[in-house]
C-alpha positions as CSV (number, residue, x, y, z in Angstrom):
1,X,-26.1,-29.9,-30.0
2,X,-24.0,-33.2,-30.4
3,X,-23.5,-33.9,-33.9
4,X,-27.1,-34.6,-34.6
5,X,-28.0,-35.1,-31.0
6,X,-30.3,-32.2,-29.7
7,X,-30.4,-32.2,-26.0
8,X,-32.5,-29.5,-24.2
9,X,-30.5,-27.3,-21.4
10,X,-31.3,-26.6,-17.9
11,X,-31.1,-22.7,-17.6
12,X,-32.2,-20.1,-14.9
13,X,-32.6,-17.3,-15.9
14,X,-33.7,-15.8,-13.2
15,X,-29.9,-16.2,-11.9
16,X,-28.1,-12.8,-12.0
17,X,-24.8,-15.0,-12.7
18,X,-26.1,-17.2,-15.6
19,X,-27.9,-14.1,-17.1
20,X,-24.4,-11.9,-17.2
21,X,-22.4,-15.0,-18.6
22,X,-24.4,-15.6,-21.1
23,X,-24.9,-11.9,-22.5
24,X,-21.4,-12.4,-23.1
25,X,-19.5,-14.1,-26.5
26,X,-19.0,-18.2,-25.8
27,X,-15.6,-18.4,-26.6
28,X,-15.3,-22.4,-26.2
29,X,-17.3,-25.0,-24.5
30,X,-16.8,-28.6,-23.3
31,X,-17.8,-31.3,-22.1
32,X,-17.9,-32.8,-18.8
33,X,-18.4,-36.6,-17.3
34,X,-18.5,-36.9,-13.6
35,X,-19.0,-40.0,-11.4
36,X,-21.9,-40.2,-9.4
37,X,-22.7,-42.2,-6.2
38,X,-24.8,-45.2,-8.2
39,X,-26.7,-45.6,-11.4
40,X,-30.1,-44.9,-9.5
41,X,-28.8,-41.4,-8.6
42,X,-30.5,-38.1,-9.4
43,X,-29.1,-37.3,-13.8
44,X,-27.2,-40.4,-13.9
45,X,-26.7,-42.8,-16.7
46,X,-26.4,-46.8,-16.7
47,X,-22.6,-46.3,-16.1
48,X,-23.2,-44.2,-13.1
49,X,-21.9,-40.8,-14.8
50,X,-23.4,-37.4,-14.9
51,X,-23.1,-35.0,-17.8
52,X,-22.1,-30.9,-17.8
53,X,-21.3,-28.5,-20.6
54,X,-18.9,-26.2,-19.2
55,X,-18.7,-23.0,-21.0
56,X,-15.8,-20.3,-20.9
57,X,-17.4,-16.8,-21.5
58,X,-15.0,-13.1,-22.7
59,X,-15.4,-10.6,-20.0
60,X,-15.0,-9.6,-16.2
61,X,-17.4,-12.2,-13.7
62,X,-20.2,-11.1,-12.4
63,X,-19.8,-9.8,-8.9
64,X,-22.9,-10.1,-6.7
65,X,-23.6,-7.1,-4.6
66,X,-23.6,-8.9,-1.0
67,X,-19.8,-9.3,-1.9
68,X,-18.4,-5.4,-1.0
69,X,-14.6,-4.4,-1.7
70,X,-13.2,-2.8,1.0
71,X,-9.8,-0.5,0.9
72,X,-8.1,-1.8,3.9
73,X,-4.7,-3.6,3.8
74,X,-4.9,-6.7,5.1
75,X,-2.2,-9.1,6.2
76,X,-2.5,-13.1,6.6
77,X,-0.6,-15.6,8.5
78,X,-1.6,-18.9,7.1
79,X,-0.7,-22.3,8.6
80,X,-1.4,-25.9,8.1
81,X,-5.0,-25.6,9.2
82,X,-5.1,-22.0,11.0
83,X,-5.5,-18.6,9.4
84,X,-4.7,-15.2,11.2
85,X,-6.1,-12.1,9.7
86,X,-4.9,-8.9,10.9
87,X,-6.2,-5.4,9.2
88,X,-4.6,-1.8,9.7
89,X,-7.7,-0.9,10.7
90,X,-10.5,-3.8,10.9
91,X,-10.6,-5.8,13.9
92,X,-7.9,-9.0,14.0
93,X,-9.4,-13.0,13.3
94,X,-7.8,-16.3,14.1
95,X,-9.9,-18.7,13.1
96,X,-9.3,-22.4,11.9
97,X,-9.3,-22.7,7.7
98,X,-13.1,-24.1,7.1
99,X,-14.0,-24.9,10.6
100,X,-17.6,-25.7,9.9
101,X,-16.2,-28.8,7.9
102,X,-17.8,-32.4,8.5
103,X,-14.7,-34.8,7.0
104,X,-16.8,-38.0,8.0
105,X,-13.5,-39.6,8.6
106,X,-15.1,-42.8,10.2
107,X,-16.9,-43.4,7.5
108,X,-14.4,-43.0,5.2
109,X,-12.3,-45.2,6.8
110,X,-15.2,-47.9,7.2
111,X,-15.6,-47.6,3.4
112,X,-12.0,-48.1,2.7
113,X,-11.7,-51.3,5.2
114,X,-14.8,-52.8,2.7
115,X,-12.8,-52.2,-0.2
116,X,-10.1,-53.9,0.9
117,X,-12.0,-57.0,2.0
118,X,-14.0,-57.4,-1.4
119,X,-10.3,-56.6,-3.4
120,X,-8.8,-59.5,-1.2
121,X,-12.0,-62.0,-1.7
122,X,-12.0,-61.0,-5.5
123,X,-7.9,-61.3,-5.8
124,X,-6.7,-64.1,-3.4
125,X,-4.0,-65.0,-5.9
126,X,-2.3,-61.7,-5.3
127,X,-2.0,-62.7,-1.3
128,X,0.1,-65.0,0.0
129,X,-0.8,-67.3,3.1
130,X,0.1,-64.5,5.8
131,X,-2.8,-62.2,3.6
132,X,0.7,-60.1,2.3
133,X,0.2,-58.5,-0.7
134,X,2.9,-60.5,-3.2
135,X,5.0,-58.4,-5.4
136,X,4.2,-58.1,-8.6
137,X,6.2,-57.5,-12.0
138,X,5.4,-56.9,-15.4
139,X,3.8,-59.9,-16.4
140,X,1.8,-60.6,-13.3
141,X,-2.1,-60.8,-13.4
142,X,-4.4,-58.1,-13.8
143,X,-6.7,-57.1,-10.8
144,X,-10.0,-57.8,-10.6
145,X,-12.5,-55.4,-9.7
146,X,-16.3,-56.6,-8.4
147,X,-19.1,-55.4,-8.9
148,X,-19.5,-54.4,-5.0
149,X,-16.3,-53.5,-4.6
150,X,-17.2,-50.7,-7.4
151,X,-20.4,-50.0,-5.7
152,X,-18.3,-49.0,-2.4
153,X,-15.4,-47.4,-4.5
154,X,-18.6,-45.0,-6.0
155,X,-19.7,-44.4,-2.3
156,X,-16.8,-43.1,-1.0
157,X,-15.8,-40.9,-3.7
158,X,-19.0,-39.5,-3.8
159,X,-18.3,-38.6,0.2
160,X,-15.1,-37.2,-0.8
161,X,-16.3,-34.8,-3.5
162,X,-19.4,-33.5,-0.9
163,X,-16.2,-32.7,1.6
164,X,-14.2,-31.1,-1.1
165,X,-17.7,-29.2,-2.2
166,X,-18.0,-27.7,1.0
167,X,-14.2,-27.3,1.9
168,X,-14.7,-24.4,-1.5
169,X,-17.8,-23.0,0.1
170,X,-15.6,-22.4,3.1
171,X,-13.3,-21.1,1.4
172,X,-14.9,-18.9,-0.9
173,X,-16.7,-17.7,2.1
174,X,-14.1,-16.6,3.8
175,X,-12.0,-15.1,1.0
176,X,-14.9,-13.1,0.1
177,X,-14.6,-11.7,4.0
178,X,-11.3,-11.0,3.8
179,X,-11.5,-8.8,0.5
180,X,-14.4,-7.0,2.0
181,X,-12.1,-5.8,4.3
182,X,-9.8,-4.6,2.4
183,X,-8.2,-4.8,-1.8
184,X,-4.8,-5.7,-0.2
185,X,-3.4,-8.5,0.6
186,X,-0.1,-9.4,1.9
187,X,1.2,-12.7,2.9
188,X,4.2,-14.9,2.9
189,X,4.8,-17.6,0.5
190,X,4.8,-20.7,2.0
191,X,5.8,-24.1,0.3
192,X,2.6,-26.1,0.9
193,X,3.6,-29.4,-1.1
194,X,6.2,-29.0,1.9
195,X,3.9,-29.2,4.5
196,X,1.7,-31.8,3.1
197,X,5.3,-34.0,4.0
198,X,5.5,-32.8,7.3
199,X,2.0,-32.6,8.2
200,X,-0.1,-35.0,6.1
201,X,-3.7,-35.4,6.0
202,X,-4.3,-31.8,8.4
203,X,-2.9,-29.7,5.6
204,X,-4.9,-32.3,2.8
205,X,-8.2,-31.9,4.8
206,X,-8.1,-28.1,4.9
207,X,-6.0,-27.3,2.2
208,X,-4.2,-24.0,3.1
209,X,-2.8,-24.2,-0.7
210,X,-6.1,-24.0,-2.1
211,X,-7.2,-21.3,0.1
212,X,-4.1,-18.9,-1.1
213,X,-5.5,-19.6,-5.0
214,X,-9.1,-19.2,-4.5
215,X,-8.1,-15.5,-2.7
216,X,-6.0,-15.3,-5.5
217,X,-8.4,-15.4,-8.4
218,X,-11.0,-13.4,-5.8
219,X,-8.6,-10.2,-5.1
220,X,-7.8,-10.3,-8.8
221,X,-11.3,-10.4,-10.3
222,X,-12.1,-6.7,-7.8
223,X,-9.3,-5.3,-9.2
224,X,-6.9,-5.9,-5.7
225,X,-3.6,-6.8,-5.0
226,X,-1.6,-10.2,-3.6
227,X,1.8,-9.9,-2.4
228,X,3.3,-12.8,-1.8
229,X,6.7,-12.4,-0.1
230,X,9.4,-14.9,0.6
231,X,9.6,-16.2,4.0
232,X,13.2,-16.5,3.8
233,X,14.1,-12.7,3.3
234,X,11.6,-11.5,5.6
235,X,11.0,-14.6,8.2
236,X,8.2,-13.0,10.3
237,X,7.7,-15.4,12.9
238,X,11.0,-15.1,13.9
239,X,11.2,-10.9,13.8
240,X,10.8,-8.8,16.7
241,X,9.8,-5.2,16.1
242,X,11.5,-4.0,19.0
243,X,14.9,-4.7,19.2
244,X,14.9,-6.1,15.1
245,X,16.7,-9.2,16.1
246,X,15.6,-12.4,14.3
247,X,15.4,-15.2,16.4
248,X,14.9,-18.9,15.5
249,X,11.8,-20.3,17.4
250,X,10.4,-23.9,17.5
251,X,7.2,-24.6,15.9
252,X,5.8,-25.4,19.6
253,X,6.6,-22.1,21.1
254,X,2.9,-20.3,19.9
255,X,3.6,-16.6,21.9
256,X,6.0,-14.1,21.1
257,X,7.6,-13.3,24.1
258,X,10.9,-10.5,23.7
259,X,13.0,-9.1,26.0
260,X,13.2,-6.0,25.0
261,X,9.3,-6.2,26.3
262,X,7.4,-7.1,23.2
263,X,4.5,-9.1,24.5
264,X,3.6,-12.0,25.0
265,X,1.6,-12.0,22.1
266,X,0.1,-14.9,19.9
267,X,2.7,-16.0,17.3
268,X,0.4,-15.8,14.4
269,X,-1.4,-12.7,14.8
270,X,2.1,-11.2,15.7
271,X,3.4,-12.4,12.2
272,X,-0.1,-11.3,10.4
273,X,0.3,-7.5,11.8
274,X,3.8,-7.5,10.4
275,X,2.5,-8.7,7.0
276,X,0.1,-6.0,7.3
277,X,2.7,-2.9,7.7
278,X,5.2,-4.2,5.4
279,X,5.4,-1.5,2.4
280,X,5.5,-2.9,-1.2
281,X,8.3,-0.7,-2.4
282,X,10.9,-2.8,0.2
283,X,9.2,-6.1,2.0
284,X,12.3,-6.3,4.7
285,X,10.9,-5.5,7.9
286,X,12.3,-2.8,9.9
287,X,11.7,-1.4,13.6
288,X,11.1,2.0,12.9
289,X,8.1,1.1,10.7
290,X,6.5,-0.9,13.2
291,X,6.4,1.5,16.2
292,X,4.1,4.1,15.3
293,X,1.5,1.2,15.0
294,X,1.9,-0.9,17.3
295,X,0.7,0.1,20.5
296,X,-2.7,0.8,18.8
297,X,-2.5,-2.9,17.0
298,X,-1.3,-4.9,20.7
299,X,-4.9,-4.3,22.0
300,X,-6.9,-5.7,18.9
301,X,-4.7,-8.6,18.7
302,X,-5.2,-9.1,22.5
303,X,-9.0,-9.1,22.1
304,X,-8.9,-11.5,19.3
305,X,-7.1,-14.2,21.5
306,X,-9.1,-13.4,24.2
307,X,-12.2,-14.2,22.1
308,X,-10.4,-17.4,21.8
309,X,-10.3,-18.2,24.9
310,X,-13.7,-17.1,25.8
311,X,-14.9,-19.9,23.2
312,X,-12.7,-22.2,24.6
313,X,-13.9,-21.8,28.1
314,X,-17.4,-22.3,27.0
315,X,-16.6,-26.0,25.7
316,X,-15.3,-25.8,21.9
317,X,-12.1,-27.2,20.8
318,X,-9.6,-25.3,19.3
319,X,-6.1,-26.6,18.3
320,X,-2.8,-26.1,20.1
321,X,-1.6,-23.8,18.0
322,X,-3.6,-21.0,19.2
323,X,-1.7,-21.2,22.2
324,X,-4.6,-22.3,24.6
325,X,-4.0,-25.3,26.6
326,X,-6.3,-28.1,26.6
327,X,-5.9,-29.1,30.2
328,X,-8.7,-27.0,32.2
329,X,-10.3,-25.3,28.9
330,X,-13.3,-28.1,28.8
331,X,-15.6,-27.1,31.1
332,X,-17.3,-30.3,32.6
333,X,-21.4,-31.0,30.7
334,X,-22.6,-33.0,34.0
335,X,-22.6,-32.1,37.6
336,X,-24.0,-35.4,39.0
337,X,-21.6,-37.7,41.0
338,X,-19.1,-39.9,39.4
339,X,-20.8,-43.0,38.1
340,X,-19.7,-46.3,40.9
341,X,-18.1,-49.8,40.1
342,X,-18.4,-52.6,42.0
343,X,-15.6,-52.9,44.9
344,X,-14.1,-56.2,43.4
345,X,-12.8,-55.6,39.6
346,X,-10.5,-57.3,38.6
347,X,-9.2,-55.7,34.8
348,X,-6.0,-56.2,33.6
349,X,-4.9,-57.2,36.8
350,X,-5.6,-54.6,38.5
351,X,-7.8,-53.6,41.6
352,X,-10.5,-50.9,41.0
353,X,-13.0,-49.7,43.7
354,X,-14.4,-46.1,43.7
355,X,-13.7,-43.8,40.5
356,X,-12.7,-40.5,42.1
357,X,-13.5,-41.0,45.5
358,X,-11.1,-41.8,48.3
359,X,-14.6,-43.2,50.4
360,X,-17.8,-44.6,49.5
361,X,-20.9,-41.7,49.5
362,X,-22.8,-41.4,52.8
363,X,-26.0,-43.4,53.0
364,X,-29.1,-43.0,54.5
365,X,-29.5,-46.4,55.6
366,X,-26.9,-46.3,58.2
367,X,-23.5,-47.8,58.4
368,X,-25.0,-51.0,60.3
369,X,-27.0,-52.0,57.1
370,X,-24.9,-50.5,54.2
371,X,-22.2,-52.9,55.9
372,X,-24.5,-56.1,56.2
373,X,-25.0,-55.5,52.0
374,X,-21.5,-55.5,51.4
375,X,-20.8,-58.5,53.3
């Protein structure tokens, strides 16, 4: 109900959710406009806006009984778009955050290079004769917005709210694994508005920051624990179990390699199991709390970058900071013969004859006649 405005509400009962929310009090409700793709799309108005009532409920969320708790401790290595989960007792994962996402980055951009034609054809006063964009102060001319180039702007923010819809599937997904696992989970805390300077639109696309809050809010509503702890007391990545020296590594070094004879070992699954073992009480790491463990934990986190590997072999990509080199990973998808070009090319001023052969293939024809063609 709006003021005398009566408008009937789509409800499923049927849904185990919906029915447990709404058993409880309504503390508040509101209201919410969101932008669709056009006008002609599915619950849209003549502006091109859809319409929810959002209501906040008293209580504990419902909690679906294909999501388990486990009582494991768990400990993460998060990076700008890699994850490594490594359980006292679970087997270890290094996986890429929401791998199964579709960004659709060429036709982002394609939608973006439209936009900036029909601003430029709807604004030429604003361009100077090179096409620079002119500066403008305080009393300079409004721009002006078309009616396609609001049409296009509607397109590609739609695109951008279906990646960001199934970025928090991933992620939910795959916070929902990791509590299943186990209730606790310990991690360092990481500036992330830090790497979005450093790393740009990898950390924006798979948002490592918004995976940290959604397991957040998912370990607190099961009754778990986070512990965050500062990088700079305990600085994981650079520890070393074994001889307890700390060690400043560059970012492109991706094994932990000692010599005292820890390793080699992936970095991040290395930093994970020493998340992992770190007691609440006192997060400084210590060597005397890591060798009991560790010769049972070397051989998991071996298998899990061998499982790596395996899926690299077989023709997926993985990124470089799994520490699996690119060159010789791809396995090649054709076995025919290297396509042929003719003899005389010139391009770029440059010769070209065969592709990857020294001589031309053997022909059935005999040398007398293949020679006759080429002359």
């Amino acid at each position: 109900m709006w003021k005398d405005q009566w408008l009937p509400a789509l409800i499923d009962w049927k849904d185990a959710v919906v029915t447990h929310s709404l058993a409880q009090r309504i503390k508040y409700a509101r209201l919410i406009r969101r932008p669709a793709s056009s006008s002609q799309a599915q619950g849209a108005d003549a502006t091109a806006s859809r319409y929810f009532v959002q209501l906040a409920c008293e209580g504990v969320p419902y909690r679906k009984p294909k999501h388990p708790v486990g009582t494991d401790v768990v400990g993460l290595d998060v990076g700008p778009s890699t994850v490594a989960i490594v359980p006292r007792q679970a087997p270890a994962r290094l996986e890429v955050l929401a791998e199964q996402l579709a960004p659709q980055e060429k036709q982002l951009r394609r939608l973006q290079r439209r936009m900036e034609r029909q601003r430029r054809a709807a604004n030429p006063q604003h361009y100077d004769q090179q096409g620079r964009s002119k500066k403008r102060g305080k009393g300079s001319a409004p721009w002006k917005r078309s009616h396609s180039y609001e049409a296009t702007r509607r397109r590609k923010a739609s695109k951008e709210r279906k990646v960001a819809a199934h970025r928090k599937s991933m992620h939910g997904r795959m916070a929902h694994e990791i509590v299943a696992v186990g209730h606790t989970i310990v991690t360092e805390k990481i500036s992330y508005t830090g790497w979005q300077k450093h790393y740009g639109k990898s950390v924006g696309l798979r948002a490592p920051g918004m995976f940290i809050d959604h397991v957040r809010r998912t370990v607190a509503s099961t009754g778990g624990t986070l512990h965050e702890v500062p990088t700079r007391s305990t600085k994981l990545s650079q520890f070393c179990h074994g001889c307890g020296h700390t060690v400043k590594k560059p970012l492109s070094e991706r094994w932990h390699q000692c010599s005292c004879g820890v390793g080699p070992v992936q970095r991040d699954l290395y930093s994970a199991f020493l998340a992992a073992y770190l007691e609440p009480a006192d997060f400084i790491p210590s060597c005397a709390r890591y060798q009991p463990y560790w010769e049972g934990v070397e051989a998991r986190l071996r298998t899990a970058h061998e499982r790596l590997f395996e899926r690299a072999t077989e023709g997926q990509v993985v990124p470089r900071s799994f520490g699996i080199p690119r060159a010789g990973v791809r396995l090649s998808k054709s076995q025919s013969e290297p396509t042929l070009e003719p003899i005389l090319l010139l391009r770029r001023g440059r010769l070209e004859a065969w592709k990857e052969r020294s001589e031309p293939p053997c022909c059935s024809w005999g040398s007398t006649q293949c020679l006759s063609m080429l002359d």
